[in-house]
Every structure is written in C-alpha cells, then in structure tokens.
C-alpha positions as CSV (number, residue, x, y, z in Angstrom):
1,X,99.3,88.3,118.7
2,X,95.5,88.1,118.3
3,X,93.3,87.5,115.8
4,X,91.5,90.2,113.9
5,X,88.6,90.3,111.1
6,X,88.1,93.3,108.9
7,X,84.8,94.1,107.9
8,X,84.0,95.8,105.0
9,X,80.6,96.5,103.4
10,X,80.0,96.4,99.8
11,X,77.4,97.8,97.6
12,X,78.0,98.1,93.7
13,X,81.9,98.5,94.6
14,X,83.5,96.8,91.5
15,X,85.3,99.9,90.9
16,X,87.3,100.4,93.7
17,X,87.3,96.7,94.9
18,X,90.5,95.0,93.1
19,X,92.7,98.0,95.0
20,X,90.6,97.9,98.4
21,X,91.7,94.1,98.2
22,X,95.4,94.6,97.5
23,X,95.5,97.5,100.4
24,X,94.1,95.4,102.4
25,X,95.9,92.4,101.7
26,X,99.2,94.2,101.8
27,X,98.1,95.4,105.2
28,X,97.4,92.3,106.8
29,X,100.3,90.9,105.6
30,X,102.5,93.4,107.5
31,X,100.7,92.9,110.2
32,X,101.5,89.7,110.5
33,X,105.0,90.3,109.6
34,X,105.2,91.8,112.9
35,X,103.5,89.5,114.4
36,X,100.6,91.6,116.2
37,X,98.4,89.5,114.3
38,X,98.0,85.9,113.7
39,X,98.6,84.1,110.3
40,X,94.6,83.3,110.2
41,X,93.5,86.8,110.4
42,X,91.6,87.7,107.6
43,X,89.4,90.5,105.4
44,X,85.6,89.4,105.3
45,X,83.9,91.4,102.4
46,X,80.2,92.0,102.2
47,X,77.9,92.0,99.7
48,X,75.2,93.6,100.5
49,X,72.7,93.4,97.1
50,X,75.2,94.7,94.9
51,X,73.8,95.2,90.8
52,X,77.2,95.1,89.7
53,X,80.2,92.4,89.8
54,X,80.9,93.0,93.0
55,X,80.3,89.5,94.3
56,X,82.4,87.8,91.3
57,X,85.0,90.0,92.5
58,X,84.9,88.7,95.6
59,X,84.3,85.2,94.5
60,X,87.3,85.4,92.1
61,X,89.4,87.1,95.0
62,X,88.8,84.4,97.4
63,X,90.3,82.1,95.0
64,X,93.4,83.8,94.6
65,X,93.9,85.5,98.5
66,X,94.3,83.4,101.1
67,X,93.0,85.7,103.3
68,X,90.0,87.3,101.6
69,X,86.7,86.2,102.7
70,X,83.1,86.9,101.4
71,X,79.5,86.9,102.7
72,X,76.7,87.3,100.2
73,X,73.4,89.0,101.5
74,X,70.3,87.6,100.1
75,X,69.6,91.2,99.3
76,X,69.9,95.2,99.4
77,X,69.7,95.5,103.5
78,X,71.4,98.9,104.3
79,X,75.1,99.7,105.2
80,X,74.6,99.4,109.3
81,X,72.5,96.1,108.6
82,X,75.1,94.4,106.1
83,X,77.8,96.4,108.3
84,X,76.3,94.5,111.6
85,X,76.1,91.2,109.5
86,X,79.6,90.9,109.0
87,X,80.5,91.9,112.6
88,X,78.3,89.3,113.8
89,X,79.5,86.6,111.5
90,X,83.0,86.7,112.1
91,X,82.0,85.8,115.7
92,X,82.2,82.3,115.0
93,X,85.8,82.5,113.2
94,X,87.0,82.8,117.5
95,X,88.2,86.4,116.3
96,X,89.5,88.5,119.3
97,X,88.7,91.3,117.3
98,X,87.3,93.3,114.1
99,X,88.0,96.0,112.6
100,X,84.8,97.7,110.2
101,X,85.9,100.2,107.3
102,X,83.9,101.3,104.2
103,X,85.5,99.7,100.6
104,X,86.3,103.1,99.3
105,X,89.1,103.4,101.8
106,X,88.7,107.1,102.2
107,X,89.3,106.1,106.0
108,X,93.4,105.6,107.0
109,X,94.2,102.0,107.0
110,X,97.7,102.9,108.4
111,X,95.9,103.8,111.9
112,X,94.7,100.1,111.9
113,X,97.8,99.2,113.3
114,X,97.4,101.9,116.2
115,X,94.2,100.7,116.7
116,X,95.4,96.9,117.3
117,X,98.0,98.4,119.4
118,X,95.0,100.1,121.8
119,X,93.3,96.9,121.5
120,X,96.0,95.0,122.7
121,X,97.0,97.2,125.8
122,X,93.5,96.7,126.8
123,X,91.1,99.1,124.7
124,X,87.7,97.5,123.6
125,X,86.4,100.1,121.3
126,X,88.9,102.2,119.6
127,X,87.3,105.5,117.2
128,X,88.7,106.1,114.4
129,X,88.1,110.1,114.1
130,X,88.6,112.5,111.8
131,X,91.3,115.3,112.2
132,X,89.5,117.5,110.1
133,X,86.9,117.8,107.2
134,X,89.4,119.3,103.9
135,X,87.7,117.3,101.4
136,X,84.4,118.0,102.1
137,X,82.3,120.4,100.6
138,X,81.3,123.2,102.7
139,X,77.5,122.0,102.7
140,X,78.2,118.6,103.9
141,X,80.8,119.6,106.6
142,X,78.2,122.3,107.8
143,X,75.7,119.9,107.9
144,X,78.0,117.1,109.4
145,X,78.6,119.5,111.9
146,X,75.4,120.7,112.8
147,X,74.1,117.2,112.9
148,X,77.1,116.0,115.9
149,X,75.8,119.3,117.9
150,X,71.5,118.4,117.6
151,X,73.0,114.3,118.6
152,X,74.4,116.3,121.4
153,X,71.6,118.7,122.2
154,X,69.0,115.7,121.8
155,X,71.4,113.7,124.9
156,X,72.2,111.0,122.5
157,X,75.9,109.6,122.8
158,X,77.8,110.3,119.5
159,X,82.1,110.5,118.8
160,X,82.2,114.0,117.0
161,X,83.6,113.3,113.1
162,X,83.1,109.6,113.8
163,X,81.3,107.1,111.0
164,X,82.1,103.4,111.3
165,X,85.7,102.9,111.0
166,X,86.1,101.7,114.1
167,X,88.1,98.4,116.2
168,X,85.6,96.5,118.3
169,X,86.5,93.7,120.8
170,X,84.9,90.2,120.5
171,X,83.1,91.0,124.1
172,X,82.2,94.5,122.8
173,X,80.6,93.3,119.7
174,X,78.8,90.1,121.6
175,X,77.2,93.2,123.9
176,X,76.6,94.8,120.5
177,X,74.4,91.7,119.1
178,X,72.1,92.2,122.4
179,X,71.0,95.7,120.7
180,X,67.8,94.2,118.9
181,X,66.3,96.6,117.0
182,X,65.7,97.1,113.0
183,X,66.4,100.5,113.2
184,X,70.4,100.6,112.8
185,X,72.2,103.7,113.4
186,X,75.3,102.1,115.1
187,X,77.2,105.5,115.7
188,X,74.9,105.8,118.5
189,X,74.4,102.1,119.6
190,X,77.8,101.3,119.8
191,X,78.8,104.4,122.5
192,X,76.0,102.9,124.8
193,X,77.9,99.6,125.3
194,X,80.2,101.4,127.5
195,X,83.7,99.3,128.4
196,X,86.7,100.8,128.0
197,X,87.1,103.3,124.5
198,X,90.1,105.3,122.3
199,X,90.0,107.0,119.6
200,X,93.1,107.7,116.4
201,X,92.9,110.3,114.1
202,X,93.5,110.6,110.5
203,X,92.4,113.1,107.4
204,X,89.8,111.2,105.5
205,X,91.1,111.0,102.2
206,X,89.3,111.4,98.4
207,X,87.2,108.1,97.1
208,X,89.4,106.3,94.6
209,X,87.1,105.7,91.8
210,X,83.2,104.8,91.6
211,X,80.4,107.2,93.3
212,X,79.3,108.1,97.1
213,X,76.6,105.4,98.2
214,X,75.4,108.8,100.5
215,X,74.1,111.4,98.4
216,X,72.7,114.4,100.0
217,X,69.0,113.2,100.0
218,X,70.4,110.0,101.6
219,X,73.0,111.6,104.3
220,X,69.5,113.7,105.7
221,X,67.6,110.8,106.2
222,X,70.5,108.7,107.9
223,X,71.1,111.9,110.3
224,X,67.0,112.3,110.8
225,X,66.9,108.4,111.1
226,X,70.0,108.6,113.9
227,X,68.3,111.5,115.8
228,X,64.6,110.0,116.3
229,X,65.7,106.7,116.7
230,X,68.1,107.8,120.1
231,X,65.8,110.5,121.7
232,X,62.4,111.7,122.3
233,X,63.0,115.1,122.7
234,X,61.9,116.3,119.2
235,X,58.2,115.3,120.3
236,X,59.2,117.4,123.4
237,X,60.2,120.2,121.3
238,X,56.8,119.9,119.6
239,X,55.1,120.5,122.5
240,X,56.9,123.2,123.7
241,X,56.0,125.0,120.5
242,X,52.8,124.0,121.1
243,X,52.5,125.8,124.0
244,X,54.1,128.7,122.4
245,X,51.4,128.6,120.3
246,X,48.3,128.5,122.5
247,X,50.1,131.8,123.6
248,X,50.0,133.6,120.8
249,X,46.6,132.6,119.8
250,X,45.3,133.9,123.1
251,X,47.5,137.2,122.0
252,X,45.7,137.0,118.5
253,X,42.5,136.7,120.5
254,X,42.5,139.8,122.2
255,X,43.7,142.1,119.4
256,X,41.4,140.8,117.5
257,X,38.7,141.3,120.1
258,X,39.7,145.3,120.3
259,X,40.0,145.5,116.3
260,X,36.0,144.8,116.9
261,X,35.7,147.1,119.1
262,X,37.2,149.9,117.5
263,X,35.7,148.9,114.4
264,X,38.6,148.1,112.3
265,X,38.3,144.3,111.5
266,X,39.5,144.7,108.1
267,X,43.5,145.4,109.5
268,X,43.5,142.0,111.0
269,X,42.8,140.3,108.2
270,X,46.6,139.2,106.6
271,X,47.7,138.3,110.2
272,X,45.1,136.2,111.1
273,X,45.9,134.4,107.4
274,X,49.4,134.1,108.4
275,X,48.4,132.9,111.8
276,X,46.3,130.1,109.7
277,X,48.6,129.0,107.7
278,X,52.1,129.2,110.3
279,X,49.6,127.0,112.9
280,X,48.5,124.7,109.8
281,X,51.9,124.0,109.3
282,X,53.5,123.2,112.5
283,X,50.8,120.8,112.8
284,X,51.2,119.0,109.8
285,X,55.1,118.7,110.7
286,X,54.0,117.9,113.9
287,X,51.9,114.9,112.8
288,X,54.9,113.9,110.6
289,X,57.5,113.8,113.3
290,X,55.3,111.9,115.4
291,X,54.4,109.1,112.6
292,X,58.5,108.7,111.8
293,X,57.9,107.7,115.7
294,X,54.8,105.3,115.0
295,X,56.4,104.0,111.8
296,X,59.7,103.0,113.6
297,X,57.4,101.3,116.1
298,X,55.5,99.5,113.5
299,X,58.7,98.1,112.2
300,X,59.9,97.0,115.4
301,X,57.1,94.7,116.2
302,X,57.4,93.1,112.9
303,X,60.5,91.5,114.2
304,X,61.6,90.8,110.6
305,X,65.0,89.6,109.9
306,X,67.5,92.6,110.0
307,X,69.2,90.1,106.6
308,X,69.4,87.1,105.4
309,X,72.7,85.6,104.4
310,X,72.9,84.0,101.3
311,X,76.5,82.3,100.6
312,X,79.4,82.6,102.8
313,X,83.4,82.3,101.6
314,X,85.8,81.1,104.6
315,X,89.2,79.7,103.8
316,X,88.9,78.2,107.4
C-alpha cells in the first residue's frame, strides 16, 4: 500500500465542487478498500483566490470528510502556481505519491487506479493522455494540435494531448521543486525531470456544471507562454527572416535602380509601399517577441514568491 495525495486546483469552483468531493471521496475510499492505498491518504483542495464560496466549501467539507483537506492561497496565483503549491505541500504529509487533476473532473478518475498500479510496479511519472479530442470544438482541437507540433518543432519536451492530470512520485516531485522559475508551464518542466514515465488513456469527458477557467484568449497565451518560456528558437526564427529580408531589399534595390533608368519610377511605387509596411511590421513583431523574452527575464530576477499560503486544513 502507499500513500497518495490528490491535488486539485480550485478557482471560483462552488459549482461543481460538492460532486468533485463525493467522486473523489468515493474513489479514495475504494481504493483503500483494496488496500493499494493507505487509510491516511487523502484529497488536498486548493484555493487559489477564488470570488466565490469555494473556500467555505472546502472549509465545511473538511468538517464533514475525513479525508478532504484544504489549502487557502493568499491570492489569485495561476493554475500551474496553485497547482505546484499543493504538490509541494503535501510533501510534508510523507506521501509516496500525488496525484494532480483539475475540479471539473473532465479528466477519468477511474484511470487513477491504473496509474497507482504503474506507480507501484515502479513508474515515477505516469501521463494521463487523452485517447481523443470528441468534445472539443474543432477550433480548439486544431489549435491544441498545432500547438503539440510548434512544442515539438521548437525541441521542447511535451506528452501529445497531455494537460496536468498526471501521478508524480515523492522523489519526482522533490526534483520538480528544484525547477525555480516564476514562469510555470509544468507540461514542459515536468518531462525534463527524466526517471522512469507511463502514460493511461481516457476520453476527456464534458465539464459538469460552472464555466471553462481557459477561454480562448487565455488558452493562446498559456500555449505562447509554454513555447517562449522552453526555447529560443522563435528569436532564431526572427533572424532568419531577417535575413530573408535583407535579400529582398537588395532585390527591391536593383529593380528599383533599372525602373530609374528606364524612366518609369512611377510603377514601383505600390511595391515599395508594401515593402514599407510588410518590413515595418515584422519588426514591430519582432521587437515584441523579443520583449515577451526581456519581460520573462525581468520577472525572474525579481525572485518574488511564486504564492503565499494563507490557511491550511490537515486532518493529520
């Protein structure tokens, strides 16, 4: 038997929450049943800023379950920082391992038991993956898709259909709390620990009640945010077209020369406008990509906390 944590993340989750905690609950309890886990295994939930009741929940939960615990964030942090808190925190419980899932329960919980059963035969990182995209719409799987294959392109490590449902050893995530930066995007972090992985696959299911915490604006910046904080090459990329550039300038240069010299300067006149304005461009995106690079820097040196706990419910 060992002893497992599951962390979930919350954020403004009252909906959903009173069944999240009876699946879970019900889970565990068979679980132990079967004795894979131990009696003091337990679900650690985490509040990460919520506006709603979300904590009360908790609070009034913790009362009644045995095994629900709760850890309030002093305030709004992120999903991979209050998702890191809570896998950090349940370090000093002497868990063996945890398990991390999202409150809506879209993800399978039945595969948590396969999971423990990977663990347990010696697996310290077990995926949990997606068969297939049905309930997505066809912009977000397209998009999901297209961002696995630029992670790829741009040589940073990424499971394909992967988020954070995921089973991490105690050793795994102790390497995991050596990763310092403020800059989470733990779908890449995690894959760089190494030791031994598996994955289990399951169809994603639809959300229960209550609204996505990723809306599209949101998703793009958590795939932009994953991609420049795991490679350089976009800045590569940039220079490439730089050179590109350069080329077609000198190209410009000389039919522009022999419109003078023919004496038709008047033809050139809407590509060298184009010209202006394609060249303007690129280097105002250019300057942009580079300060997402300079900003990500500037937060780093700041060293700030990644959060600050502010209450924490343990039935230990």
């Amino acid at each position: 038997m060992i002893k497992c944590a599951i962390v979930v993340p919350c954020y403004n989750e009252e909906a959903v929450l009173p069944v999240t905690v009876e699946k879970l609950d019900g889970l565990l309890q068979d679980l132990i049943g079967k004795k894979k886990l131990t009696p003091d295994s337990f679900v650690i939930y985490v509040d990460d800023g919520s506006r709603d009741d979300t904590w009360k929940l908790i609070e009034r939960f913790h009362d009644e379950k045995p095994l629900v615990d709760g850890l309030k964030l002093a305030g709004n942090v992120g999903h991979q920082n209050a998702l890191l808190a809570g896998l950090l925190t349940v370090l000093d419980s002497g868990i063996d391992a945890a398990v991390s899932i999202d409150a809506d329960l879209q993800d399978d919980i039945a595969v948590i038991e396969e999971m423990v059963d990977q663990f347990i035969g010696g697996t310290d990182i077990v995926y949990g993956v997606r068969s297939g995209r049905k309930t997505d719409t066809f912009f977000k799987r397209a998009t999901a898709q297209g961002f696995y294959r630029v992670m790829h392109l741009m040589g940073a490590k990424s499971v394909y259909n992967h988020a954070d449902f995921r089973l991490m050893s105690r050793r795994a995530i102790e390497a995991l709390s050596e990763y310092k930066e403020r800059n989470l995007f733990l779908r890449g972090i995690i894959p760089m620990i190494g030791f031994k992985t598996g994955c289990v696959y399951y169809e994603r299911k639809e959300r229960m009640a209550g609204e996505s915490k990723y809306p599209v604006r949101k998703m793009m910046s958590f795939a932009f945010d994953g991609i420049t904080s795991f490679s350089t090459k976009p800045m590569t990329f940039i220079m490439d077209i730089g050179l590109i550039m350069i080329v077609i300038a000198l190209l410009a240069a000389i039919y522009s020369l022999h419109s003078y010299l023919v004496g038709d300067v008047v033809r050139g006149w809407t590509t060298l406008i184009l010209s202006l304005w394609f060249i303007g461009g690129m280097l105002m995106f250019s300057l942009g990509l580079v300060g997402q690079y300079i900003g990500k820097i500037y937060l780093e040196v700041k060293e700030r906390p990644r959060y600050i706990i502010e209450k924490r419910l343990t039935n230990e």
